[in-house]
C-alpha beads as a LAMMPS data file, in Angstrom:
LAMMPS data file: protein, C-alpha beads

189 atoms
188 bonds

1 atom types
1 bond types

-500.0 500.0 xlo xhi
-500.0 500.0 ylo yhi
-500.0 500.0 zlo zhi

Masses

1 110.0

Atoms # bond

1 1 1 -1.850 -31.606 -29.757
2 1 1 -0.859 -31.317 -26.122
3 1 1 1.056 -28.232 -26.872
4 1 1 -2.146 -26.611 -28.303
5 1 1 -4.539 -27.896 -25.123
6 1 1 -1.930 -26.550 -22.856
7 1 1 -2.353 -23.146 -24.732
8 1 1 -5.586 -22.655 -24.433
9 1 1 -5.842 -23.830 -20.641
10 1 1 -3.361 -21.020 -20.258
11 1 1 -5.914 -18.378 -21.818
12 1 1 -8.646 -19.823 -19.899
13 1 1 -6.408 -19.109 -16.505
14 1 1 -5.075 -16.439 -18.045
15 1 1 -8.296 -14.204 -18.831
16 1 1 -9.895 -15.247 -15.610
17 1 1 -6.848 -14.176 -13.844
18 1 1 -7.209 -10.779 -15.663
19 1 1 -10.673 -10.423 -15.001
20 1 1 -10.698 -10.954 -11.625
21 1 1 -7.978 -8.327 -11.136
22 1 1 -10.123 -6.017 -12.663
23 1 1 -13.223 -6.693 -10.719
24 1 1 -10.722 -6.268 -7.789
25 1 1 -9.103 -3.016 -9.304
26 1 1 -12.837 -1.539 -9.514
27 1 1 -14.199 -2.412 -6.240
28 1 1 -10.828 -1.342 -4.364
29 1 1 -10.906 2.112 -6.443
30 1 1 -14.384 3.345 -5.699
31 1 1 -15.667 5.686 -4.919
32 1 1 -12.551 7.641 -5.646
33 1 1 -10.684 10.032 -3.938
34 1 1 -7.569 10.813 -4.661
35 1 1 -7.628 13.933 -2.949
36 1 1 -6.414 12.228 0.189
37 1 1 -3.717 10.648 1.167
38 1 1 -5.114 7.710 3.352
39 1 1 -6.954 6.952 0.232
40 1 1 -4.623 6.214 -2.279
41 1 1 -2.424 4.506 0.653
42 1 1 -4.867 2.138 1.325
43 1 1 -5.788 1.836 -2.258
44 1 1 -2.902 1.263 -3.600
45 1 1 -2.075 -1.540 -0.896
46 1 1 -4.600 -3.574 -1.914
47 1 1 -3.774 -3.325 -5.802
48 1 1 -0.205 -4.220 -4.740
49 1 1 -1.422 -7.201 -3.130
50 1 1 -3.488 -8.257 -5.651
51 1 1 -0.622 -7.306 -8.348
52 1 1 0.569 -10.975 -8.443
53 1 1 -3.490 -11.963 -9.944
54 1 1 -2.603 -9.897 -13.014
55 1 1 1.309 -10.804 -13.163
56 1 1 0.092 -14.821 -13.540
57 1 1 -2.974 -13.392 -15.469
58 1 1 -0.570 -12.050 -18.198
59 1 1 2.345 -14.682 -18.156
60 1 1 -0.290 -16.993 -18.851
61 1 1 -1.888 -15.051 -21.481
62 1 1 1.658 -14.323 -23.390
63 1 1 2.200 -18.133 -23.077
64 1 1 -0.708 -18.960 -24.457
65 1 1 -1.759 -16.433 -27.514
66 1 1 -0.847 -17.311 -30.553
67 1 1 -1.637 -14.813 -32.553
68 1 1 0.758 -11.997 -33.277
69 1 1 -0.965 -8.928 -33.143
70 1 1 -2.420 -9.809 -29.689
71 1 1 0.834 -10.745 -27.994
72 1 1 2.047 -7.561 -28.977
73 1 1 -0.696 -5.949 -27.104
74 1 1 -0.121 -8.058 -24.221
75 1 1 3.417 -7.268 -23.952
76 1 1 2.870 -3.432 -24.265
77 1 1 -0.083 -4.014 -21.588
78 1 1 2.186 -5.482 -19.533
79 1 1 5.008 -2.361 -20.101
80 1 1 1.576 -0.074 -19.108
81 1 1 1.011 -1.670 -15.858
82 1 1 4.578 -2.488 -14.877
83 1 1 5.528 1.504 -15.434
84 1 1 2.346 2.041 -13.269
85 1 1 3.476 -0.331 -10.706
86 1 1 6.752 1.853 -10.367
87 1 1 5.292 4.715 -10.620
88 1 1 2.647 4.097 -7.766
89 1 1 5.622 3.078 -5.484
90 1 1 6.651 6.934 -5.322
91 1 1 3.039 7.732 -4.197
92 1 1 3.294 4.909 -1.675
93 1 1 6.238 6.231 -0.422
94 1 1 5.093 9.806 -0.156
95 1 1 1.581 9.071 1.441
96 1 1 3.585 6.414 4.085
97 1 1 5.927 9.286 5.270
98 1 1 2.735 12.035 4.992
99 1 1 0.083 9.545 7.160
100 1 1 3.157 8.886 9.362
101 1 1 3.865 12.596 10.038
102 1 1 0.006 13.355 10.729
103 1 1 0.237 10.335 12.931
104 1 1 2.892 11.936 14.979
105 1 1 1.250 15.297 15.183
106 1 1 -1.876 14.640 16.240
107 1 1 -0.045 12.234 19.246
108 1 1 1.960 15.141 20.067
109 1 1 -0.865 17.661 19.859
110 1 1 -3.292 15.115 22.236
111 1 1 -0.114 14.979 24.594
112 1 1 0.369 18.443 24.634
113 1 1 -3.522 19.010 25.786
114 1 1 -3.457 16.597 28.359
115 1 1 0.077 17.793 29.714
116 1 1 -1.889 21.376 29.901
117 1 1 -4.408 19.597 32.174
118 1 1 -2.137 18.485 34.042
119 1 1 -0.531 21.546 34.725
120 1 1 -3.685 23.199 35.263
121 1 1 -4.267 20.745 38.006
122 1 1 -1.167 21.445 39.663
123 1 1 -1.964 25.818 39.672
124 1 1 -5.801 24.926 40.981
125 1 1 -5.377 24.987 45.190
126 1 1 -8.470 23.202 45.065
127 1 1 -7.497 20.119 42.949
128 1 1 -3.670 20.384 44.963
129 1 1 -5.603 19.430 47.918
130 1 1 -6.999 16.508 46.363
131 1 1 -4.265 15.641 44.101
132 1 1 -1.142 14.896 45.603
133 1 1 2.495 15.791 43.710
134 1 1 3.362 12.213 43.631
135 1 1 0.453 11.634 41.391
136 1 1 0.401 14.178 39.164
137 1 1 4.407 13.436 38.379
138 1 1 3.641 9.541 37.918
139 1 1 0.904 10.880 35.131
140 1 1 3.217 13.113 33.916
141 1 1 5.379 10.050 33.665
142 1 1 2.818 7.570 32.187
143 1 1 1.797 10.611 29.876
144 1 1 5.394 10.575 28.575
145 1 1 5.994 6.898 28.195
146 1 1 2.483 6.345 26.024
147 1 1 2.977 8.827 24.116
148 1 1 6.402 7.793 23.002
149 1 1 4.716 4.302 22.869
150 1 1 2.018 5.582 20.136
151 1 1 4.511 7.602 18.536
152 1 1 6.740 4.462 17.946
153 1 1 3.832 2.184 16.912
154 1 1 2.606 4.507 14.753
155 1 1 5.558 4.758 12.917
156 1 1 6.323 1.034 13.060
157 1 1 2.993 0.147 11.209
158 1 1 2.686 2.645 8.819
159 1 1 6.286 2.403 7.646
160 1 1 5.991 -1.371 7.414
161 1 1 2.626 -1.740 5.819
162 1 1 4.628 1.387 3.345
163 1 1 7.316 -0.934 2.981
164 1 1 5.374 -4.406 2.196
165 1 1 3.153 -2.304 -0.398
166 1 1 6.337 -0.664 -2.252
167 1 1 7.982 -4.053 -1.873
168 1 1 4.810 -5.735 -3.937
169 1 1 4.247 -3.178 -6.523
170 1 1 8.164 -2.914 -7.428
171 1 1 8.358 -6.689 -8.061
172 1 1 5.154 -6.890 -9.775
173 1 1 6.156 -3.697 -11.765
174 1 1 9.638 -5.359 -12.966
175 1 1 8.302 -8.719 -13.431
176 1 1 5.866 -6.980 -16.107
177 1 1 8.026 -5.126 -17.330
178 1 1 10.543 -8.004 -18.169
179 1 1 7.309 -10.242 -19.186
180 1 1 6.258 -7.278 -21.665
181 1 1 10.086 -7.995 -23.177
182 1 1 9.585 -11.537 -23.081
183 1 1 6.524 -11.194 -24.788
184 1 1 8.077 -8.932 -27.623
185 1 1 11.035 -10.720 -27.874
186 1 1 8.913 -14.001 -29.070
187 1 1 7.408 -11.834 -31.726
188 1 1 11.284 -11.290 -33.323
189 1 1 11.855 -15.106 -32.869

Bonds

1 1 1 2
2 1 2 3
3 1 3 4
4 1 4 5
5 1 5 6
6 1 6 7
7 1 7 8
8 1 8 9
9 1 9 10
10 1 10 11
11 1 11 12
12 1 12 13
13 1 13 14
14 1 14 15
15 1 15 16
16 1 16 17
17 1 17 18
18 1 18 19
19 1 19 20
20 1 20 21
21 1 21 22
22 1 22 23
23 1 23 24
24 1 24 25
25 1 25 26
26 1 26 27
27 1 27 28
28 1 28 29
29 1 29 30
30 1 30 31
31 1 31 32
32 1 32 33
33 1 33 34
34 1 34 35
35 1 35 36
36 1 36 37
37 1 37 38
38 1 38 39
39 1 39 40
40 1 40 41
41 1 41 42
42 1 42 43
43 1 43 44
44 1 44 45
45 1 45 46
46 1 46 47
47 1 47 48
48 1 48 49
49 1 49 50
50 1 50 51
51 1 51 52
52 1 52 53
53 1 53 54
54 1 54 55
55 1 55 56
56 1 56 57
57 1 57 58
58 1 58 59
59 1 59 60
60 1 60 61
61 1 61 62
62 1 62 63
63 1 63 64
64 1 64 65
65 1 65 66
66 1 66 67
67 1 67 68
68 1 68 69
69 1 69 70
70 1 70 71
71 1 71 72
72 1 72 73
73 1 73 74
74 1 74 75
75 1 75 76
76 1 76 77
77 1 77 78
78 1 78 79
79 1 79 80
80 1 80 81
81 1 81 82
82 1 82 83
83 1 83 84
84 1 84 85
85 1 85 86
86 1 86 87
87 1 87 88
88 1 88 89
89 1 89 90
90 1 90 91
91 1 91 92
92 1 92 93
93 1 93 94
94 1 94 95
95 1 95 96
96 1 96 97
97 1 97 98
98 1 98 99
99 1 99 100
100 1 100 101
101 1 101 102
102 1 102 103
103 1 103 104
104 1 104 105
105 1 105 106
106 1 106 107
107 1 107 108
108 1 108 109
109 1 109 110
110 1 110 111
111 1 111 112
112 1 112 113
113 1 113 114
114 1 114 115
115 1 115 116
116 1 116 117
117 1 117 118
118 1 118 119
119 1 119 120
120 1 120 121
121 1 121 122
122 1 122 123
123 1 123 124
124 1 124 125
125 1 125 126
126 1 126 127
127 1 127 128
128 1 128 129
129 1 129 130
130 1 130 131
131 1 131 132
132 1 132 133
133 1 133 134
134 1 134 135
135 1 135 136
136 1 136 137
137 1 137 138
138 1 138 139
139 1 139 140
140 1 140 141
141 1 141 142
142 1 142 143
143 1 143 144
144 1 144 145
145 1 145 146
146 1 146 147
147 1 147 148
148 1 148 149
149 1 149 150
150 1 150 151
151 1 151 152
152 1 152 153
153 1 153 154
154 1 154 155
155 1 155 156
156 1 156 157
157 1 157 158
158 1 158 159
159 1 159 160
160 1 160 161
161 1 161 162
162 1 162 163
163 1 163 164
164 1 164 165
165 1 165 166
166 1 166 167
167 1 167 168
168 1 168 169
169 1 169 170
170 1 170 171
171 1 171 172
172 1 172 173
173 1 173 174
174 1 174 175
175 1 175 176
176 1 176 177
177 1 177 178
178 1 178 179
179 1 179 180
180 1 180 181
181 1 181 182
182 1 182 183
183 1 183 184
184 1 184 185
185 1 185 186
186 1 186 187
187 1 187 188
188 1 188 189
């Protein structure tokens, strides 16, 4: 008797858990565009931190179904999922390095202009007389030192939120896939 309530809490839990995963998957996907990179990045952070909502979604589910045709679906669901789970870590890790190279690029190009100005200043006789050498080497300076700044923040964050994202979908993506045996293993026993 307390077996069977316990059961069908764990459906309850379990199919709320699922649905609000999906809701989440939906709102998080659209409008889609998986054209660009920044996209599916940011996308596909926020599935990987919602990953866990469908991981405790289906463990609760498997736990509590009792019939056998539907715990086999669960368990290949879960297989589904945790194979997308991996796979999406590939396209994390591509988009991370891809964002973090535009990152660079466009510091380096926004640099580059304002180094120009700076050297444009220092050819004009007009602005030489109101600019002194001192001042245009300290901006060179300050120039360099921000822009190695933003180069190294840039690739601090990205990397790291890269990181944190791959991190979540690789756990959630084993952990299903080892729930989907689980699951199949209880229809052989």
């Amino acid at each position: 008797m307390e077996t069977s309530r316990a059961k069908k809490l764990c459906r309850i839990v379990g199919f709320a858990c699922l649905i609000a995963f999906a809701v989440d998957f939906l709102v998080v996907v659209f409008p889609i565009n998986f054209a660009e990179a920044s996209w599916r990045l940011g996308t596909l952070q926020q599935i990987g931190d919602r990953s866990i909502v469908a991981l405790f979604g289906l463990a609760l589910l498997i736990y509590g179904v009792e019939q056998r045709k539907l715990l086999r679906s669960l368990s290949l669901l879960c297989f589904t999922i945790g194979i997308a789970f991996l796979l999406f870590c590939v396209v994390v890790a591509q988009d991370s390095l891809a964002l973090r190279r535009q990152a660079v690029d466009r510091i380096s190009a926004q640099s580059s202009q304002l180094s120009s100005r700076i050297q444009a200043i220092q050819g004009d006789s007009n602005a030489a007389a109101r600019v002194t050498p001192e001042r245009l080497e300290q901006a060179t300076q300050q120039l360099t030192t921000r822009t190695e700044t933003a180069k190294q923040s840039a690739n601090n964050s990205i990397l790291k939120s890269g990181f944190l994202s791959i991190g979540n979908l690789a756990v959630a993506g084993v952990s299903l896939l080892i729930l989907g045996r689980y699951g199949l293993y209880f229809l052989k026993h």
